[in-house]
N, C-alpha and C positions, 0 to 999 in steps of 0.2 A: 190790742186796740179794740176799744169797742165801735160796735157799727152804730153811726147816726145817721138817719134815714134824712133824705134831703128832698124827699118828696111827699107833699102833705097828701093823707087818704082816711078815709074813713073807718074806723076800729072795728073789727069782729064787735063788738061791744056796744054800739051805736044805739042810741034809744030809736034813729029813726026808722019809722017801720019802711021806709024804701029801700033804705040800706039793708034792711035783716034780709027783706024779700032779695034782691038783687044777688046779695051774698049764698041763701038758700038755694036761687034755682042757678048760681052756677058752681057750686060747690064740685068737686073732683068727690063721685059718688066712692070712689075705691081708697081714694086716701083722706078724704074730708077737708083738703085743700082748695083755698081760692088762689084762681092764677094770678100771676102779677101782673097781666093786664089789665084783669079786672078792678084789679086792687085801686092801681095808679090812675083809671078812670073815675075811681071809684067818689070825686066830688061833683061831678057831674052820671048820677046815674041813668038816665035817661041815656044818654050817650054810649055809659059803660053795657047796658043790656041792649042797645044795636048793634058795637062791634063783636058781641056775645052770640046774638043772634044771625048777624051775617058769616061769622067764622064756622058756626054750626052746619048753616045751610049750603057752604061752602062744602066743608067735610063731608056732610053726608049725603050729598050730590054729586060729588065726583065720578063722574061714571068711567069704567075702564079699569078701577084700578080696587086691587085688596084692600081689607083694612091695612093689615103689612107693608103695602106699598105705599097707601097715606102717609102713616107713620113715619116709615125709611124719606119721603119727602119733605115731610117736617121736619125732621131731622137734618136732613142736607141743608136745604134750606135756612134756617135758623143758624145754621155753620157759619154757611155763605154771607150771611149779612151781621153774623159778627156778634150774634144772642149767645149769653152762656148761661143760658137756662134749659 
């Protein structure tokens, strides 16, 4: 069965320069993927680069814990409510 996406977003390919920008600065620097968060905000981006920018400041504020232990809670987490990404 082929997959049909049933959610409209914006193309890696987009002429708009908000979308290239947006796409650019959240790029997954190791694998060159955008998340599908970003993706699925990705018609409103203004929007898509706050929840970008708040998950960031999140992450990298957490104070208490490893990276490792971030991780291992995103990981649960994401279990917990049911994400299978």
């Amino acid at each position: 069965m082929v997959w049909v996406p049933w959610i409209k977003t914006e193309s890696e390919r987009s002429s708009s320069e908000e979308i290239k920008k947006l796409y650019n600065k959240t790029r997954n620097p190791l694998s060159g993927k955008i998340s599908d968060l970003t993706r699925i905000t990705s018609l409103t981006p203004e929007v898509s680069e706050n929840i970008n920018t708040l998950g960031s400041a999140v992450y990298r504020n957490a104070t208490g814990f490893t990276a490792r232990e971030k991780e291992i809670i995103a990981l649960v987490t994401s279990s917990f409510i049911g994400c299978v990404h």
